[in-house]
DOPA-937248 format. One record per residue (C-alpha): residue in three letters; z, x, y. Coordinates in pm, 1 decimal, always signed. Layout:
ATOM resn pz px py
ATOM ALA Z X Y
...
This chain:
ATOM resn pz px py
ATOM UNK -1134.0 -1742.4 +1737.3
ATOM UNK -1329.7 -1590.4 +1460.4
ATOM UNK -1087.0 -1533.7 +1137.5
ATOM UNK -1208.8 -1395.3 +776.1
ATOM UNK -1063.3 -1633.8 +555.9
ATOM UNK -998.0 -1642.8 +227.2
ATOM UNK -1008.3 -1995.5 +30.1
ATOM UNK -1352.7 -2120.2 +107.5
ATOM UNK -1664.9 -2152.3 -25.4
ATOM UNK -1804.1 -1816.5 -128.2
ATOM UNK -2152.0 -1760.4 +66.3
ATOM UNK -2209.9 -1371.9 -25.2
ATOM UNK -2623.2 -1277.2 -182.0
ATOM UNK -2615.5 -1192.7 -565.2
ATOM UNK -2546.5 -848.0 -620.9
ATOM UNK -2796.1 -625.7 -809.1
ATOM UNK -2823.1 -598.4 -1133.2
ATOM UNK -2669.0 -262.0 -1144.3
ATOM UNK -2371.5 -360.4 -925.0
ATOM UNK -2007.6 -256.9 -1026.1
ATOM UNK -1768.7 -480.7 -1125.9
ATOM UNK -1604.3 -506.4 -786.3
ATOM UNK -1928.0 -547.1 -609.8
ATOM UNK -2005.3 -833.7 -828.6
ATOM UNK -1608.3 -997.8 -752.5
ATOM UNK -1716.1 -886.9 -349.0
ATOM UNK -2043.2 -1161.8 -405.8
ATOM UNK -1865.6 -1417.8 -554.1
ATOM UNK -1529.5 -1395.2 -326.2
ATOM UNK -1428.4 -1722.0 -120.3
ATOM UNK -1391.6 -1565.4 +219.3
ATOM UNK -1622.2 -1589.4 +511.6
ATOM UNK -1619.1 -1503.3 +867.7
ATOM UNK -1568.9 -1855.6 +1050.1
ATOM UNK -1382.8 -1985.8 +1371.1
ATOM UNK -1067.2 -2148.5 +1374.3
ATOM UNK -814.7 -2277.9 +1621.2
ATOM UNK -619.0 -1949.5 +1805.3
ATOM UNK -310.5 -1918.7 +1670.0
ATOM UNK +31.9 -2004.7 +1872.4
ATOM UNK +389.3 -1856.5 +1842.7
ATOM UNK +540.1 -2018.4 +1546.1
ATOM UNK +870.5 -2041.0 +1769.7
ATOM UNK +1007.9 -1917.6 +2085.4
ATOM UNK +1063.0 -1606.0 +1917.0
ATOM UNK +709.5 -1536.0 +1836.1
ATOM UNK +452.2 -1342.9 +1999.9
ATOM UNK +57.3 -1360.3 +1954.2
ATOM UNK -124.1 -1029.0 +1947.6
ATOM UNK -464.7 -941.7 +1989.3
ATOM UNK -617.0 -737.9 +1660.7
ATOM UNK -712.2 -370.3 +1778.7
ATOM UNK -768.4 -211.9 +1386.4
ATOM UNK -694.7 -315.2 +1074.8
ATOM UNK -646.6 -143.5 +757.4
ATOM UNK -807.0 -272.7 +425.9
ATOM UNK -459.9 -278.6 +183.1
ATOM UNK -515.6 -215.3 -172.5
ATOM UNK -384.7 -590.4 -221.4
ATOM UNK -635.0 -709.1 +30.6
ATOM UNK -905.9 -527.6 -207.1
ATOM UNK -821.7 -657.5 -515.6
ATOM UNK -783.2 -1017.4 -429.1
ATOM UNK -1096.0 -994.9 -261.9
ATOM UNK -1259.1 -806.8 -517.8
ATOM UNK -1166.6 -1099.6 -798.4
ATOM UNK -1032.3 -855.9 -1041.0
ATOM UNK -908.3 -994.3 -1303.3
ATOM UNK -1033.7 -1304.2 -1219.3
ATOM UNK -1098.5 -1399.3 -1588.0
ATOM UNK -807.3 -1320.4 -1732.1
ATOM UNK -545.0 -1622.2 -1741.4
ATOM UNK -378.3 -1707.5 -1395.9
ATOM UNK -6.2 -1616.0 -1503.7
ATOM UNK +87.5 -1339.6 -1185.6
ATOM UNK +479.0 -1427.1 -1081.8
ATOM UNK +385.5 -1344.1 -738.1
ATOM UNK +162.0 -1712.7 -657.4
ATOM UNK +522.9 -1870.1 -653.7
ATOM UNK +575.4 -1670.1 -313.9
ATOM UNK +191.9 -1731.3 -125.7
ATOM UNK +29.4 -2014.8 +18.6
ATOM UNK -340.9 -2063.8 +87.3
ATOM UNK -538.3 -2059.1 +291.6
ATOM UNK -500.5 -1698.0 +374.0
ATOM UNK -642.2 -1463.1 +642.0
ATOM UNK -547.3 -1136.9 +522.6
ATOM UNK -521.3 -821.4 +678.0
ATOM UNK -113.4 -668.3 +700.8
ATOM UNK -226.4 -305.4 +817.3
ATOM UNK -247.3 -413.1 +1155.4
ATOM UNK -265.1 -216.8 +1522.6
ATOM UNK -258.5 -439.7 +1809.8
ATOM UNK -187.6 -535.2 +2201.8
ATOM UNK +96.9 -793.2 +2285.7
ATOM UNK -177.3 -1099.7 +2412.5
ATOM UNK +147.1 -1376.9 +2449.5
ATOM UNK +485.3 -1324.0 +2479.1
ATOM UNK +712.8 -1672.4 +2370.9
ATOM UNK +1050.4 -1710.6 +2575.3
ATOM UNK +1301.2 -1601.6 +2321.6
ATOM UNK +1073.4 -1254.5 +2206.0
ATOM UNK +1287.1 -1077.9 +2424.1
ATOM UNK +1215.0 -670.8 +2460.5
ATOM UNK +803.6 -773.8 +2420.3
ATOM UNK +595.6 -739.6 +2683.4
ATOM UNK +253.1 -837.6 +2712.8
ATOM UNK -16.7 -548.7 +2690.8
ATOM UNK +225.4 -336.9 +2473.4
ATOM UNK +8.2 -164.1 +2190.4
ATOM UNK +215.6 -210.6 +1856.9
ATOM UNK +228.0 -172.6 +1463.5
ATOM UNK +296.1 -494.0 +1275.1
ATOM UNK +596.7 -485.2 +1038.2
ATOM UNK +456.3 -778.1 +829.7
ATOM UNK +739.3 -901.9 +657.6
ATOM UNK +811.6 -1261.0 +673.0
ATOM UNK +1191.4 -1214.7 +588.1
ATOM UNK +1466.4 -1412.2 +730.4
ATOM UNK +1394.5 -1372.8 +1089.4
ATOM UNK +1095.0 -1470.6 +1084.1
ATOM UNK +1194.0 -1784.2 +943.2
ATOM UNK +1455.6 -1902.4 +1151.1
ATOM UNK +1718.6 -1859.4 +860.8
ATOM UNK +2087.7 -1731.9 +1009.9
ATOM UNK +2282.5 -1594.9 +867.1
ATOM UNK +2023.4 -1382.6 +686.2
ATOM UNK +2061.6 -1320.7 +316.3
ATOM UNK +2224.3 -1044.2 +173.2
ATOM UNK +1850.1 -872.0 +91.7
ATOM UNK +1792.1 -853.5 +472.2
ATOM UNK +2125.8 -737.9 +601.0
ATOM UNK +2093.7 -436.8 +418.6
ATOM UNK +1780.6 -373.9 +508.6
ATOM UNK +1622.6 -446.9 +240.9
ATOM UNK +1331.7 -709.2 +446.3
ATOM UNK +1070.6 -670.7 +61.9
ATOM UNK +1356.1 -811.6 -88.4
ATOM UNK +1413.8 -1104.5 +128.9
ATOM UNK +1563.0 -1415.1 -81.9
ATOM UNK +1412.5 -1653.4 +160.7
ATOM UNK +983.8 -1622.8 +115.6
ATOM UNK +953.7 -1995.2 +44.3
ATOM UNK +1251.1 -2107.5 +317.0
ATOM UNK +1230.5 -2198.4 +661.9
ATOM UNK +1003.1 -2261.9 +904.4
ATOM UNK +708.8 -2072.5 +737.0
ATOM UNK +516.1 -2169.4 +406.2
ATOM UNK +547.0 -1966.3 +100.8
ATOM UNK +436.7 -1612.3 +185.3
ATOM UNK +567.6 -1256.5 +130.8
ATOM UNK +446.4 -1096.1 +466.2
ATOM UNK +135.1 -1175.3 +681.7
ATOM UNK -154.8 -1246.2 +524.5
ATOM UNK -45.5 -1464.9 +239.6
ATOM UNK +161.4 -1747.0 +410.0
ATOM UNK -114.7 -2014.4 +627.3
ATOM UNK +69.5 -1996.2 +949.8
ATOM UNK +116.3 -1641.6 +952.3
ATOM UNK -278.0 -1522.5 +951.5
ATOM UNK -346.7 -1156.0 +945.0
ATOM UNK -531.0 -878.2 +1128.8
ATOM UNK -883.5 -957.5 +996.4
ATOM UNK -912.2 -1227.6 +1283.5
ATOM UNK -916.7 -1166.9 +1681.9
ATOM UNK -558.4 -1310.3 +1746.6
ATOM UNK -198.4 -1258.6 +1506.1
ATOM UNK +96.6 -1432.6 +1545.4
ATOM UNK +407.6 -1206.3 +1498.8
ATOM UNK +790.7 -1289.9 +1478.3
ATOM UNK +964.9 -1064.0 +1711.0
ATOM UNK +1147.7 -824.8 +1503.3
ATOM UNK +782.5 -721.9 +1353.6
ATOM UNK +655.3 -549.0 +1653.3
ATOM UNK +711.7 -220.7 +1677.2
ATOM UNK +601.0 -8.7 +1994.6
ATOM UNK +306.8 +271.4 +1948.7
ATOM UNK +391.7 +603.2 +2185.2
ATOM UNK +79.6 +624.6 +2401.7
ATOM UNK +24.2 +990.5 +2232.4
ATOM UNK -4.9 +797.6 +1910.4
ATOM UNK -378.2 +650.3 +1869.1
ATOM UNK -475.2 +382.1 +1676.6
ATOM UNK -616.3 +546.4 +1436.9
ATOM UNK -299.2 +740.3 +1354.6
ATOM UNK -90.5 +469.0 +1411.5
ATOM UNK -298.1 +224.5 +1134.4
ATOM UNK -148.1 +446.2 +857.0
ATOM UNK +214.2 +375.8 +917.5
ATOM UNK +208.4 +58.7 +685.9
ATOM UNK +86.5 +255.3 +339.7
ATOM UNK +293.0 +587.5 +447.0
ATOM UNK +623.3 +370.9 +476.9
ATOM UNK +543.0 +248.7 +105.7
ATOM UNK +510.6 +532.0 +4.6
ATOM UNK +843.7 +678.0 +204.1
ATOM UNK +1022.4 +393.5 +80.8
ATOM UNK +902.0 +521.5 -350.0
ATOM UNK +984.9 +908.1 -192.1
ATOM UNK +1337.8 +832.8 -49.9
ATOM UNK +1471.9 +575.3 -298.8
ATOM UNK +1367.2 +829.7 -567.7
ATOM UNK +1363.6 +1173.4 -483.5
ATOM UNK +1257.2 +1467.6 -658.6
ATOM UNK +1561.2 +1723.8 -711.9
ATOM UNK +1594.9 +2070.7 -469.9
ATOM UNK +1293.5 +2314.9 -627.9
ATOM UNK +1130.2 +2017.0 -875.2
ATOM UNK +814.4 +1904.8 -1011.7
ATOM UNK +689.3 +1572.3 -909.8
ATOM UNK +354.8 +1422.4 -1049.3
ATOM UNK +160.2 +1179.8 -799.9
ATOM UNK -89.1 +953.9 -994.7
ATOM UNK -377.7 +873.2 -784.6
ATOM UNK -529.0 +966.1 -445.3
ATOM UNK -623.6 +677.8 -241.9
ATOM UNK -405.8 +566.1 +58.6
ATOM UNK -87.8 +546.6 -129.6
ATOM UNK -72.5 +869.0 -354.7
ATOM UNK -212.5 +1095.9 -22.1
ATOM UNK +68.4 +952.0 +189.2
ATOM UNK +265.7 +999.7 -118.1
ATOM UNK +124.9 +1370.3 -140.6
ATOM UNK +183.2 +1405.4 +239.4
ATOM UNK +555.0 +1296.6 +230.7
ATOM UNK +651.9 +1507.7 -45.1
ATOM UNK +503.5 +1852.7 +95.5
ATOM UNK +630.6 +1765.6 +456.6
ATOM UNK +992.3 +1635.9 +364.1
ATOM UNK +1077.0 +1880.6 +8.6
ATOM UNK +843.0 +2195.3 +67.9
ATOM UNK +1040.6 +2325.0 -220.3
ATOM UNK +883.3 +2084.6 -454.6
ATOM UNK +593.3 +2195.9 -587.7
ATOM UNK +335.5 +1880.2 -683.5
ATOM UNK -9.4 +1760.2 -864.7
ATOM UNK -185.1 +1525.2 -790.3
ATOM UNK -441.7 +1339.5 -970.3
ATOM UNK -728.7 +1244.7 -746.2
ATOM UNK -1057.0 +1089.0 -901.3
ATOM UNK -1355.7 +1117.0 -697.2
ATOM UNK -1435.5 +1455.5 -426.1
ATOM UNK -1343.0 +1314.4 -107.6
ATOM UNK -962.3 +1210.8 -253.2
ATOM UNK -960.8 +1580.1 -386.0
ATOM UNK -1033.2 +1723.0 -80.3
ATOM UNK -763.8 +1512.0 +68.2
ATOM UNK -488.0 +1646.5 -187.3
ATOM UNK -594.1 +1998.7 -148.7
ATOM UNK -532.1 +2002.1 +186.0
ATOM UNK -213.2 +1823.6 +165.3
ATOM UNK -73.3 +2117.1 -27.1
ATOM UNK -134.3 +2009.8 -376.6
ATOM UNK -238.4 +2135.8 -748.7
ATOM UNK -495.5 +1869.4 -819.2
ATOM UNK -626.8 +1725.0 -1157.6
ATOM UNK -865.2 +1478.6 -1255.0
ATOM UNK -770.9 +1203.9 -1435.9
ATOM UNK -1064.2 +1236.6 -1666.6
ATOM UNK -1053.7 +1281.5 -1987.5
ATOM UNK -754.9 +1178.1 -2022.3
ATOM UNK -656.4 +1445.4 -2344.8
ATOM UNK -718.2 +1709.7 -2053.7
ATOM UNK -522.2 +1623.5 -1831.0
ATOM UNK -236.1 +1595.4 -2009.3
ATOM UNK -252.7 +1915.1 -2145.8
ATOM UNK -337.7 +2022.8 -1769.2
ATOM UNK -5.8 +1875.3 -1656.8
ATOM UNK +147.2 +2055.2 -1963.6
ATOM UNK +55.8 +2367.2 -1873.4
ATOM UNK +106.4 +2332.2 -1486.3
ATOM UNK +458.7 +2216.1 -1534.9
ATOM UNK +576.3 +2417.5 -1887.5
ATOM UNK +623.0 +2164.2 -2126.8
ATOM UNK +595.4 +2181.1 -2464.3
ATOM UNK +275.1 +1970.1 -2630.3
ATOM UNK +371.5 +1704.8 -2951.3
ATOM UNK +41.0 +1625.2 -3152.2
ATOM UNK +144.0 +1302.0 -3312.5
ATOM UNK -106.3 +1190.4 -3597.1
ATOM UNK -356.8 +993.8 -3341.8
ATOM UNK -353.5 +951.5 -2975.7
ATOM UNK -269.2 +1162.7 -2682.0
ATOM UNK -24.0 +1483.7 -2735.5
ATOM UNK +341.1 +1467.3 -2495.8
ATOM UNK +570.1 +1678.6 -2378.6
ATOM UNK +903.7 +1752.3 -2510.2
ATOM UNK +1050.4 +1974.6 -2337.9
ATOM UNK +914.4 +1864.9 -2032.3
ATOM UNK +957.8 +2012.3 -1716.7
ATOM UNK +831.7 +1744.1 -1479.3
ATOM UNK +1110.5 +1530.2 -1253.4
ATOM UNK +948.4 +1264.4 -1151.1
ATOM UNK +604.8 +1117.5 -1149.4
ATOM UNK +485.5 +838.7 -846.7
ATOM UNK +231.4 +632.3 -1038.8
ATOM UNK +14.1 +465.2 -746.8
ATOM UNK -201.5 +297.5 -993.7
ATOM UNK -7.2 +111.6 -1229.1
ATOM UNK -267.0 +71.8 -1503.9
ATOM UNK -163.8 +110.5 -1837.6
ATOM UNK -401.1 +427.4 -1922.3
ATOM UNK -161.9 +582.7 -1595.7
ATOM UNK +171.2 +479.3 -1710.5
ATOM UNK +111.8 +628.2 -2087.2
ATOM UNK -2.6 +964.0 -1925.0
ATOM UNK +356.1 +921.9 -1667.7
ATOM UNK +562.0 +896.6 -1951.6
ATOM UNK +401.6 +1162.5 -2212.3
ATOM UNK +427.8 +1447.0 -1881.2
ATOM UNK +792.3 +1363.2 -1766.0
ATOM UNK +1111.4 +1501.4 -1907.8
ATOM UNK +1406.1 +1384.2 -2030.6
ATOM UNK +1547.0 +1142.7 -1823.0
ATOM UNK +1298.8 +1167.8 -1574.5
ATOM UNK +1208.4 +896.7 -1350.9
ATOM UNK +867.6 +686.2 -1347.8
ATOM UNK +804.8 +522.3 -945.2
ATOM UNK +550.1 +219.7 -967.3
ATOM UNK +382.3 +199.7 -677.8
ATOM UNK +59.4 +61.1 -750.4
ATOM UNK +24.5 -247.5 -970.4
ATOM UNK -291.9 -282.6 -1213.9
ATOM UNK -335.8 -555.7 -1469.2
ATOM UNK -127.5 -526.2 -1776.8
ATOM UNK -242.9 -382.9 -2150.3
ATOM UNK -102.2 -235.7 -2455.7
ATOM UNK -11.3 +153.4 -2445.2
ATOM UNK +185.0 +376.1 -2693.1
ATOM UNK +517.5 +406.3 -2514.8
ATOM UNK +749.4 +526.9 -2720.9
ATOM UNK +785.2 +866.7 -2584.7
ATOM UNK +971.3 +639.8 -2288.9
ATOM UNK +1257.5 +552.2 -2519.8
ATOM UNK +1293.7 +903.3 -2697.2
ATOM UNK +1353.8 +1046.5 -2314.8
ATOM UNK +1518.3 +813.9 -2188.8
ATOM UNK +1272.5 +780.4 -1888.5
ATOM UNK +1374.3 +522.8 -1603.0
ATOM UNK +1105.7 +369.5 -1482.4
ATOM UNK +1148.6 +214.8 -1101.7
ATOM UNK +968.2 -76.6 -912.4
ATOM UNK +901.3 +52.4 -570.8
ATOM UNK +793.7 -259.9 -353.0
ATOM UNK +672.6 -195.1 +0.2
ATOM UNK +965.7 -95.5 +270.5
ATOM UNK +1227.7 -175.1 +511.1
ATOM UNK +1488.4 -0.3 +658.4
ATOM UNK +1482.5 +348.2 +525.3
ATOM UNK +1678.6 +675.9 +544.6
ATOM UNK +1512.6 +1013.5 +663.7
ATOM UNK +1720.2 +1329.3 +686.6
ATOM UNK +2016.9 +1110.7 +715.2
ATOM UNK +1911.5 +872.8 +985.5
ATOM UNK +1824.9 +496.0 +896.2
ATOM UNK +1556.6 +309.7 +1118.4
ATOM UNK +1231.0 +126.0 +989.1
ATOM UNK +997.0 +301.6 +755.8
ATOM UNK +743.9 +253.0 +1022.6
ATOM UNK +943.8 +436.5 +1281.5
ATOM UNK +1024.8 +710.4 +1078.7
ATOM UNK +610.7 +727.8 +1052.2
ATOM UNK +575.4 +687.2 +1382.8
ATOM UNK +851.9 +986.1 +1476.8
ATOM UNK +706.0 +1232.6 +1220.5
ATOM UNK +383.0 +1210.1 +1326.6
ATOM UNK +493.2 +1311.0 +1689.6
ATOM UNK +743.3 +1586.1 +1535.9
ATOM UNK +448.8 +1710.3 +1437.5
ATOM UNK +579.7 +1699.4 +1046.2
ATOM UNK +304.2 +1489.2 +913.0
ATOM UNK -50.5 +1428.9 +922.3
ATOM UNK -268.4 +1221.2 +719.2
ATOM UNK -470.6 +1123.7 +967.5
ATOM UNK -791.3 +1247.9 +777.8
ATOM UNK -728.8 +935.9 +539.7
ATOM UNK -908.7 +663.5 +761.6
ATOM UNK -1237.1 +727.1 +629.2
ATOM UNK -1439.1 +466.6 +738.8
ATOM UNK -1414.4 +149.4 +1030.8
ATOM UNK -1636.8 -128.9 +1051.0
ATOM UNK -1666.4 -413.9 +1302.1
ATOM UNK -1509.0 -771.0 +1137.8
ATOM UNK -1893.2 -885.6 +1141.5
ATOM UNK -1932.1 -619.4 +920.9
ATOM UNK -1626.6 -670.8 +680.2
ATOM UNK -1872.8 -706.1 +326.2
ATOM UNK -2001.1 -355.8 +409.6
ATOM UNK -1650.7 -239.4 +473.3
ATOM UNK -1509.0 -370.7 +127.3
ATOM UNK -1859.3 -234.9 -30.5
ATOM UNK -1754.5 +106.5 +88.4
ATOM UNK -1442.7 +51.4 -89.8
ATOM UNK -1616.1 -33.0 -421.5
ATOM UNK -1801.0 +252.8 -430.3
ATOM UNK -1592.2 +536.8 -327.8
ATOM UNK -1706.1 +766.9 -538.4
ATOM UNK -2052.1 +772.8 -311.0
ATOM UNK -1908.7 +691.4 +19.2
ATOM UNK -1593.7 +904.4 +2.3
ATOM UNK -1334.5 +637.6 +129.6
ATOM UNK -1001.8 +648.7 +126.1
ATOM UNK -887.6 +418.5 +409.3
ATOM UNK -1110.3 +181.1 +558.7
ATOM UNK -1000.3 -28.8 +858.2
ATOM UNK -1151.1 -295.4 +1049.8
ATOM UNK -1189.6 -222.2 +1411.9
ATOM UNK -1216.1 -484.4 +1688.4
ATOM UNK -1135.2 -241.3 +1986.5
């Protein structure tokens, strides 16, 4: 089969001289398009399905993008991947073959993956403690079992992702699609259950202020869930380029841009009621503050110092997104006591007071009627064409992407 994978020699054409910074990583990235053995079902548990579309993660873009690729090699996370990798977790597909223990599969089903590579997955019974809550992110076993190291699909080397023709998938992470679902509905489930996952674990309170940082896949689901699950909320969002904007406003939100950075504050200030502190030098904060909670989506440091200077007292600061690290002034965090969360991924989640998957709680909103984001999935590109579809990524402020997906319908 043909499979995009990552860990070989890099064969993309020298970008021009005026090429971004992520252009320039998208030349130089090890990945090509090249054929490999099919894949078969790890166990008799397993299934193999057939890639129908395939959403480009932001963790697919980065690594393929090379950021930070100077900076020195010290992420936690490489103790829990193995290489090489064929990304690609965002993943809409047709049951191809069915193993004899992946009972309730059958093939020709149309399904969303739930890529964790948990316990089940890898043969480990009991499961750990992570798992029988629920909890699959948290799984204690990501280097046990039958599997190499690797968090979910994409970044362990037997469990190759959606940007190939054919996907292996453990049983428990297929979930069926309700034929009045179409695929390109369905490919959103995987960021809106991240961001139902940073919604539910840490709500805003009955008639609150919540603050969502960024406007690409995960802060418009973000946006989304908020306005369709705690109307009484009222939220900003801070979107960067038109198209994301656009997106917001339509969602039901007071939009800001993030630029310059002194205005927005003071934009946030104003929106929300709080009271501006000039220090000596550096950006003004808020104290009172009258914000609950803000859901950062970008993680950079230049986001996290705006979070903190917005919220109020003991409000709470979600961490969706995950940039590279850097200095920022934070000691407005300590003077308000702000609680800043980790919110990684999903599992088993709890929507008006019923606990199922993340990605069936997508799946049933979207039929209720209750949410649409729909107008996310910007862009889809053949796998042939998979540098043009990360290209469109690295320049959305001309191409007006939010979600792009690879489509091999």
């Amino acid at each position: 089969m043909k499979a995009l994978v990552f860990g070989v020699e890099a064969k993309g054409d020298s970008p021009p001289e005026d090429a971004n910074a992520l252009l320039k990583g998208l030349a130089a990235t090890p990945m090509d398009l090249i054929e490999v053995e099919d894949p078969k079902p790890v166990g008799p548990d397993w299934v193999v399905l057939r890639s129908r579309l395939t959403g480009i993660c932001g963790s697919d873009a980065k690594q393929v993008f090379m950021e930070n690729a100077d900076a020195e090699m010290d992420n936690a996370m490489t103790a829990l991947i193995s290489f090489p990798q064929v990304l690609g977790h965002e993943l809409v597909a047709t049951v191809d073959e069915v193993g004899p223990d992946a009972r309730g599969v059958e093939p020709g089903q149309r399904v969303v993956l739930n890529p964790w590579l948990s316990c089940g997955p890898r043969g480990i019974d009991p499961p750990c403690p992570a798992c029988q809550a629920g909890d699959l992110s948290l799984c204690w076993s990501f280097t046990e079992g039958r599997l190499s190291p690797g968090i979910h699909t994409g970044n362990a080397k037997e469990a190759t992702g959606g940007f190939a023709e054919l996907v292996p998938a453990h049983r428990s992470m297929v979930i069926p699609v309700p034929d009045a679902v179409p695929d390109e509905v369905a490919v959103l489930a995987d960021p809106f259950a991240v961001s139902l996952h940073a919604v539910t674990r840490t709500p805003p309170p009955p008639g609150g202020r919540a603050v969502v940082y960024g406007a690409g896949a995960l802060g418009s689901t973000t946006t989304g869930i908020l306005r369709a699950l705690y109307p009484d909320v009222e939220v900003a969002t801070v979107a960067r380029w038109p198209g994301q904007e656009a997106m917001a406003r339509s969602l039901g939100a007071t939009v800001f841009a993030p630029e310059p950075r002194l205005s927005l504050v003071e934009d946030l200030a104003r929106w929300s009621g709080g009271v501006l502190r000039k220090p000596w030098q550096g950006l003004p904060w808020c104290h009172p503050a009258h914000v609950d909670v803000v859901y950062d989506t970008v993680g950079k440091p230049d986001t996290l110092e705006v979070g903190i200077r917005v919220l109020k007292g003991r409000g709470s600061l979600v961490v969706t997104g995950v940039g590279a690290p850097g200095r920022y002034e934070w000691a407005p965090l300590y003077f308000k006591e702000i609680r800043i969360v980790g919110s990684n991924a999903f599992g088993v989640e709890e929507v008006d007071g019923r606990r199922q998957h993340g990605i069936a709680h997508y799946l049933d909103l979207v039929q209720q009627g209750r949410v649409d984001v729909s107008a996310m999935l910007t862009h889809t590109f053949p796998l042939e064409q998979w540098r043009e579809a990360f290209a469109t990524l690295a320049r959305q402020g001309e191409t007006g992407a939010i979600k792009v997906a690879i489509d091999q319908r």
